[in-house]
C-alpha positions, -999 to 999 in steps of 0.1 A, spaced: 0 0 0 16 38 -12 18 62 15 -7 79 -6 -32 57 -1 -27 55 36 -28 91 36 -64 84 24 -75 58 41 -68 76 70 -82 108 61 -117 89 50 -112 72 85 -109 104 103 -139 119 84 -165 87 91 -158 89 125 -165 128 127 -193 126 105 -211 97 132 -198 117 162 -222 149 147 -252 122 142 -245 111 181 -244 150 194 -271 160 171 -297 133 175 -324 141 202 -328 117 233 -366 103 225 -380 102 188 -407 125 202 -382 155 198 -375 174 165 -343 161 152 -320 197 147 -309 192 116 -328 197 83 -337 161 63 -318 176 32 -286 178 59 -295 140 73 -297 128 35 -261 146 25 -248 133 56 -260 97 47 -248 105 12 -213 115 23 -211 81 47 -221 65 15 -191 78 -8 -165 73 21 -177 36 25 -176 29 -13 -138 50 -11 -128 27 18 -141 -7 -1 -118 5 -34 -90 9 -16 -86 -17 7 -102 -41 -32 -63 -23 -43 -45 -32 -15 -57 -66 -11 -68 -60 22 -102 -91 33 -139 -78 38 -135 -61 69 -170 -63 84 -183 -59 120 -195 -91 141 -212 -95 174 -193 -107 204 -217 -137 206 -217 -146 171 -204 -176 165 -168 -180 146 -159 -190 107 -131 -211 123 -132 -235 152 -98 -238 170 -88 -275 174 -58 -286 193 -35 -304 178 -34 -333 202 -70 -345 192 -60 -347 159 -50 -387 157 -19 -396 136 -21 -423 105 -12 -457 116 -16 -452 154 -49 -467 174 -60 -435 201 -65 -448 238 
């Protein structure tokens, strides 16, 4: 990966988490409330989280960098981890 694409990755990085850190401080406590922003400014935002996600994809497609998506702590894994020992060797019985 160029330092030119780090650069960008990070700077797209740095902008996602600024542009969610607005939605958090801007969005009223219950739904009851009038949000403070105007529904134009909610869809650009959307819009602009939109463009950085599809940025991020591209680059980490050119760097050869794996789906990087989120996962819940329960979720079970892809991979089981299996010790070695348990794994019985040709030609030998197991007790």
């Amino acid at each position: 990966m160029s330092d030119e694409s780090k650069k960008e990755r990070e700077i797209l990085m740095v902008m996602r988490k600024v542009l969610a850190q607005i939605i958090k401080d801007t969005t009223p406590p219950s739904r009851a409330m009038k949000h403070p922003l105007s529904d134009d400014t909610i869809q650009d935002i959307r819009a602009c989280l939109g463009l950085i996600s599809a940025r991020e994809r591209e680059l980490a497609d050119a760097a050869g960098i794996p789906v990087e998506k989120p996962y819940y702590a329960d979720e079970k894994p892809a991979a089981e981890v299996v010790s070695i020992d348990s794994i019985p060797r040709p030609g030998k019985e197991r007790d």
